[in-house]
PARO-12243 format. One record per residue (C-alpha): x, y negated, z; residue number from 0. Coordinates in Angstrom, 3 decimals. Example, Ala and Ser with C-alpha at 12.3 -4.5 7.8 and 13.67 -1.06 7.14 Angstrom:
<rec u="12.300" v="4.500" w="7.800" pos="0"/>
<rec u="13.670" v="1.060" w="7.140" pos="1"/>
//
This chain:
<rec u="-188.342" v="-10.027" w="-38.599" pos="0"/>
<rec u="-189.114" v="-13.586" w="-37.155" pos="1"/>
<rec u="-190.021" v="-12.208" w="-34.272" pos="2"/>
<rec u="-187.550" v="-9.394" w="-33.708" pos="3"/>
<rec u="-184.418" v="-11.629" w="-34.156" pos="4"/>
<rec u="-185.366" v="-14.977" w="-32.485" pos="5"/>
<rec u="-188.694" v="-14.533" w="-30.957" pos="6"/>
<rec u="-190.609" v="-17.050" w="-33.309" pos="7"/>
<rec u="-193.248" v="-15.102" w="-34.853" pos="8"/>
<rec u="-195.381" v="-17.772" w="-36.041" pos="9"/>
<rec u="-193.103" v="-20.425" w="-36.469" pos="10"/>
<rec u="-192.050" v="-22.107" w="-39.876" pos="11"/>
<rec u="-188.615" v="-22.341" w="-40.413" pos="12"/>
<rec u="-186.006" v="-23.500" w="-42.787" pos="13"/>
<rec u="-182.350" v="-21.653" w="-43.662" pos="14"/>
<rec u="-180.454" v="-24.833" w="-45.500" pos="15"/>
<rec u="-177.718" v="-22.783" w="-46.043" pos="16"/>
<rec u="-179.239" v="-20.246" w="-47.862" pos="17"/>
<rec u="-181.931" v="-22.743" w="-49.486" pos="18"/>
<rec u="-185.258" v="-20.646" w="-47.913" pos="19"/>
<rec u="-187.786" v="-21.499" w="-46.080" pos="20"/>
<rec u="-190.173" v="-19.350" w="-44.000" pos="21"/>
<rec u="-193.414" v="-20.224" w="-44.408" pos="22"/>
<rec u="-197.236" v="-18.812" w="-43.306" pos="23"/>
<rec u="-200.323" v="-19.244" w="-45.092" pos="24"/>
<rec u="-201.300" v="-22.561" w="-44.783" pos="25"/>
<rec u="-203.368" v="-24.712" w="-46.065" pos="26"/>
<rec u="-202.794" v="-26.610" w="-49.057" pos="27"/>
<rec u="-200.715" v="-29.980" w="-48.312" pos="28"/>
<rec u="-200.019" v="-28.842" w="-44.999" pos="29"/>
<rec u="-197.252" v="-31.093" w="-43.440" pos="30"/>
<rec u="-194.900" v="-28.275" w="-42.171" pos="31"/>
<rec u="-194.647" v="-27.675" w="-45.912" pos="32"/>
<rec u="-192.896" v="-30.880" w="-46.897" pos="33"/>
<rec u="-190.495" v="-30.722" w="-43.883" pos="34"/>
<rec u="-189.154" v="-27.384" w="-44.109" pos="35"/>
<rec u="-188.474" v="-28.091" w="-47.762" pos="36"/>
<rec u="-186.881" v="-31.496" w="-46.448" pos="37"/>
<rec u="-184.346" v="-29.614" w="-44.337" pos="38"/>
<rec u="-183.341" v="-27.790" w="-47.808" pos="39"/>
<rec u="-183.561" v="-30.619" w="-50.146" pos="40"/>
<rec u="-181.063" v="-33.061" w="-47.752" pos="41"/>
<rec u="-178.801" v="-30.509" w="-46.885" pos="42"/>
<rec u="-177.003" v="-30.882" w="-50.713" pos="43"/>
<rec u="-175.726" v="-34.416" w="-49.062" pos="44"/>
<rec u="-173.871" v="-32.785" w="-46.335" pos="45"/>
<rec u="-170.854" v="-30.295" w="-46.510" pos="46"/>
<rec u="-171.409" v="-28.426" w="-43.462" pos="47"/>
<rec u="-171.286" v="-24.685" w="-43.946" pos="48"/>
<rec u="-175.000" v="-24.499" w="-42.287" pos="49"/>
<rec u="-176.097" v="-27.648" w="-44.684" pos="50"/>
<rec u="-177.061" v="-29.842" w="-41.567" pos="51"/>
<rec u="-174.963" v="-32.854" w="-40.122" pos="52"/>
<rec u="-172.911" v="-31.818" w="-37.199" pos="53"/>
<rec u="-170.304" v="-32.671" w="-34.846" pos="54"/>
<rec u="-166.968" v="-30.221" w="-35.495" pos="55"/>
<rec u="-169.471" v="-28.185" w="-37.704" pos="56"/>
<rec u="-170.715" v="-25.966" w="-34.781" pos="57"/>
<rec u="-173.105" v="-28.633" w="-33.266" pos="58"/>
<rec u="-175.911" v="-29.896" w="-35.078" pos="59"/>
<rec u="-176.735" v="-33.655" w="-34.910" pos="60"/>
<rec u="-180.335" v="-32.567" w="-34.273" pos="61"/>
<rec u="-181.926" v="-36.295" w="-34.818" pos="62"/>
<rec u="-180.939" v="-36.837" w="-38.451" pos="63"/>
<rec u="-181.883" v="-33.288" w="-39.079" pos="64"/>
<rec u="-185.199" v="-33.103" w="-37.763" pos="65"/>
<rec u="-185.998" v="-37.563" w="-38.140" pos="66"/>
<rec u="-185.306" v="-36.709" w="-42.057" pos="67"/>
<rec u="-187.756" v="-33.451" w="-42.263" pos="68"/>
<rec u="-190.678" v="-36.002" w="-40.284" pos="69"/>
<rec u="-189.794" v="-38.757" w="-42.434" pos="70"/>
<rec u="-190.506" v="-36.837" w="-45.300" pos="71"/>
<rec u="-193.406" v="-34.904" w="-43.511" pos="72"/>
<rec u="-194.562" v="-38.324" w="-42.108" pos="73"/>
<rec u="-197.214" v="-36.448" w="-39.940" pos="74"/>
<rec u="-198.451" v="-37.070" w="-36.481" pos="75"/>
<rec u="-201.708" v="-36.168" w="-36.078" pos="76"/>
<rec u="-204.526" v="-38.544" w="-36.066" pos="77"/>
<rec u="-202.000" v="-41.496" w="-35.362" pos="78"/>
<rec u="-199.151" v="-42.032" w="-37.562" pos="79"/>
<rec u="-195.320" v="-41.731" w="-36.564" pos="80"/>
<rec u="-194.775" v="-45.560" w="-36.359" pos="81"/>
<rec u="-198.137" v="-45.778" w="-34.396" pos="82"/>
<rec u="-197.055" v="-42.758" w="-31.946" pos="83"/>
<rec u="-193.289" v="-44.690" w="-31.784" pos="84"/>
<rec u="-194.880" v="-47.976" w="-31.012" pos="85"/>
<rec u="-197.042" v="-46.263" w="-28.339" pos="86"/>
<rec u="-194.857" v="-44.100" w="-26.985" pos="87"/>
<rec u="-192.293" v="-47.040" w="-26.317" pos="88"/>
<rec u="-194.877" v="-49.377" w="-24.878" pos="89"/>
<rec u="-195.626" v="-46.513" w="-21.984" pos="90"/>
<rec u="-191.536" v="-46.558" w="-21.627" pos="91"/>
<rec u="-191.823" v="-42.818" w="-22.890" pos="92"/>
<rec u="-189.393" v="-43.328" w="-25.683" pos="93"/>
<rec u="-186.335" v="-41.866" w="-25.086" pos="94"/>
<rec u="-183.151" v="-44.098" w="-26.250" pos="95"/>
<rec u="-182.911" v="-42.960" w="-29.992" pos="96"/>
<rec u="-179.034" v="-42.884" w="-29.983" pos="97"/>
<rec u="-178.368" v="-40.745" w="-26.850" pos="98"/>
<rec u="-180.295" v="-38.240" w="-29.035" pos="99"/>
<rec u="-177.318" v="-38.156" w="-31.527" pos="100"/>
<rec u="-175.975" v="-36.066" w="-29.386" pos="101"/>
<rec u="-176.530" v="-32.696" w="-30.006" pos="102"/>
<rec u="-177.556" v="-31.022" w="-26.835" pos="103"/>
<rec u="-179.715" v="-34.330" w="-25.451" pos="104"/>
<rec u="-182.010" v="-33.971" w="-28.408" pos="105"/>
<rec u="-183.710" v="-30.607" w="-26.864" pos="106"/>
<rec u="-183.741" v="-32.507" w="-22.773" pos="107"/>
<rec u="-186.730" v="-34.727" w="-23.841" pos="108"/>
<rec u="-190.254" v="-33.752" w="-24.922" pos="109"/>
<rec u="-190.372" v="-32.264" w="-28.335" pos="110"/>
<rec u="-192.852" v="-34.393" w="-29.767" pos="111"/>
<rec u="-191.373" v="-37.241" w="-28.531" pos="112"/>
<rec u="-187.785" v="-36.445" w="-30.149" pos="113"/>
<rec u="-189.491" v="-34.981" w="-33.160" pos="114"/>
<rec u="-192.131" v="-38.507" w="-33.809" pos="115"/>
<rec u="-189.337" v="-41.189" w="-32.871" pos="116"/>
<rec u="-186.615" v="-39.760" w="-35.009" pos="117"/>
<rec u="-189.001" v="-39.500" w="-37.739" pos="118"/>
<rec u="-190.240" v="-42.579" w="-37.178" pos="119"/>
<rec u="-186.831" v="-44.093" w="-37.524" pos="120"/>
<rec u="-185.691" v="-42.509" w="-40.670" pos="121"/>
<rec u="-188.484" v="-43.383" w="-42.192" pos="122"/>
<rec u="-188.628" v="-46.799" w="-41.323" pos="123"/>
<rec u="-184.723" v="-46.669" w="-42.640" pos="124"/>
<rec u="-185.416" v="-45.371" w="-45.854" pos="125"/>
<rec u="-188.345" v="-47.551" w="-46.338" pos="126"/>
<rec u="-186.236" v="-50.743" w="-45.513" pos="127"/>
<rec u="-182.754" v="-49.802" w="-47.240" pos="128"/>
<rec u="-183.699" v="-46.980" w="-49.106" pos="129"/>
<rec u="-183.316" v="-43.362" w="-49.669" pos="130"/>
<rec u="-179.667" v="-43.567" w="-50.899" pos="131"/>
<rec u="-178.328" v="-45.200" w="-47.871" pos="132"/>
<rec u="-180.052" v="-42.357" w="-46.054" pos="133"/>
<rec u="-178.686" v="-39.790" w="-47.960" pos="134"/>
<rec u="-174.908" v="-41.114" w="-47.534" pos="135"/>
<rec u="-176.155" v="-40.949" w="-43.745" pos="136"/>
<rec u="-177.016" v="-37.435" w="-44.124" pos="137"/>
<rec u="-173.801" v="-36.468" w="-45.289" pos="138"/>
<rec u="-171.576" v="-37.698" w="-42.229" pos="139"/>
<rec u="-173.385" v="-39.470" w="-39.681" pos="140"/>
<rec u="-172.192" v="-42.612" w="-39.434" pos="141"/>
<rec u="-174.283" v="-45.447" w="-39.679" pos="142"/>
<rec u="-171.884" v="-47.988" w="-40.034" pos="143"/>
<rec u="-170.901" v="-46.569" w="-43.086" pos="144"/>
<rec u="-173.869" v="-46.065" w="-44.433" pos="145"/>
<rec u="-175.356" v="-49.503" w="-43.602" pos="146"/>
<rec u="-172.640" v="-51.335" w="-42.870" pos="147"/>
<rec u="-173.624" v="-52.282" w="-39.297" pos="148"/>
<rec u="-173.638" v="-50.341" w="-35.844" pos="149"/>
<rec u="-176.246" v="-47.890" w="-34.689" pos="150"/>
<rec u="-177.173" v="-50.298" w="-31.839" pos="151"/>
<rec u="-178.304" v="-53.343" w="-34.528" pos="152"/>
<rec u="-180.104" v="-50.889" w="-36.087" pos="153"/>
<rec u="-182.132" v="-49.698" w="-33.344" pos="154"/>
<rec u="-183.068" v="-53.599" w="-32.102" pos="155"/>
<rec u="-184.179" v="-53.467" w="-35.821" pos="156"/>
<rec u="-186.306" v="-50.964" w="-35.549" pos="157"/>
<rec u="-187.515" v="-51.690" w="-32.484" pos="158"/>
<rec u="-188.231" v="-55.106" w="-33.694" pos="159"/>
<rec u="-190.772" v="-53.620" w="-36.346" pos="160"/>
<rec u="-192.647" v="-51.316" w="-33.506" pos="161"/>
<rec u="-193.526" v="-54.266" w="-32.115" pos="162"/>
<rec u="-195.375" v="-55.121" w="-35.188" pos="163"/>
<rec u="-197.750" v="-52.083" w="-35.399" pos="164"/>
<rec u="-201.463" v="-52.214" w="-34.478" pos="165"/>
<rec u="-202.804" v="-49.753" w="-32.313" pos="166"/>
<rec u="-205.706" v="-48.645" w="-31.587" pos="167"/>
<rec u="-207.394" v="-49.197" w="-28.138" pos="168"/>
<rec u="-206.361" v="-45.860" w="-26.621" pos="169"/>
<rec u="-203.597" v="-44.962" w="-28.392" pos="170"/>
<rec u="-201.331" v="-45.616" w="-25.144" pos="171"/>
<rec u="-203.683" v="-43.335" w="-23.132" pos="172"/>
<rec u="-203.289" v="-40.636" w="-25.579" pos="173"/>
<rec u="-199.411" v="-40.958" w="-26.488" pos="174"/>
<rec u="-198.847" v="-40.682" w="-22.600" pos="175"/>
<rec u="-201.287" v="-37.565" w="-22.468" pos="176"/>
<rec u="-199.792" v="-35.553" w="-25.369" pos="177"/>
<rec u="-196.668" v="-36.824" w="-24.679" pos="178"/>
<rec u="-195.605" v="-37.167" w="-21.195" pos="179"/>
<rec u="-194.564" v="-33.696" w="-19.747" pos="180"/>
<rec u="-190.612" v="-33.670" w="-19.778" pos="181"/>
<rec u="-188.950" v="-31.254" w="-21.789" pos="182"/>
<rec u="-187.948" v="-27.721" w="-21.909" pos="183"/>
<rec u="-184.651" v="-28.080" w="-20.691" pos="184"/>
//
């Protein structure tokens, strides 16, 4: 059915609205797991008819959706998100986080790169101010009034802390192989 209606056969996917997911056989603690159930579990904090924070419901604010699902997921690979963030910014790969806010930008860079920064970010904000902050996020997409200061501060923050992460040797090399091709659209 997947792959009749929307030509993604073998992807995973998640229906917040109607609280499924779509899932393959996979192994057991597979990462995909934990964020297609994330896109369920968060979308109680929003009121959006498709459970997902959007702008004028019809246009899904694609960062918070997806940055909560890898925060929870907290996968990338051999590296983890904060290491492919810290990377991917000291190649000057890393998109600015807050132009993808918007919800057609989000899909104009590489997917791994939106995917690992945005999770990267969430995570690092629920880590530092905690899941209910996030969750208040969730529900309307402000950040001021979820954290009581701008976007922008909160981005130098975070920035701030990618500075702090230990990389390995290559990890440069690789973050600018796997992710340097532009994206789709």
């Amino acid at each position: 059915q997947k792959r009749r209606l929307m030509g993604a056969e073998r992807t995973s996917i998640a229906k917040p609205w109607l609280n499924e997911v779509h899932l393959h056989r996979m192994p057991y603690g597979a990462g995909v797991v934990h964020h297609e159930i994330a896109h369920v579990y968060f979308s109680q904090y929003t009121d959006d008819p498709l459970g997902v924070p959007a702008k004028m419901v019809i246009f899904p604010k694609m960062m918070l959706i997806e940055g909560a699902a890898m925060a929870v997921e907290f996968y990338g690979g051999d590296l983890t998100q904060h290491e492919w963030s810290a990377a991917l910014d000291r190649e000057g790969l890393a998109p600015a986080l807050d132009k993808l806010l918007d919800p057609t930008s989000f899909w104009n860079v590489n997917p791994g790169r939106g995917y690992i920064l945005a999770g990267s970010f969430i995570r690092w904000l629920i880590d530092e101010r905690g899941v209910d902050r996030f969750k208040v996020l969730y529900s309307d997409g402000d950040f001021e009034n979820a954290y009581g200061e701008p976007l922008a501060s909160l981005l130098t923050k975070w920035k701030a802390f990618l500075t702090t992460v230990k990389l390995p040797e290559d990890a440069q090399d690789r973050a600018r192989t796997r992710f340097g091709r532009p994206g789709v659209l």
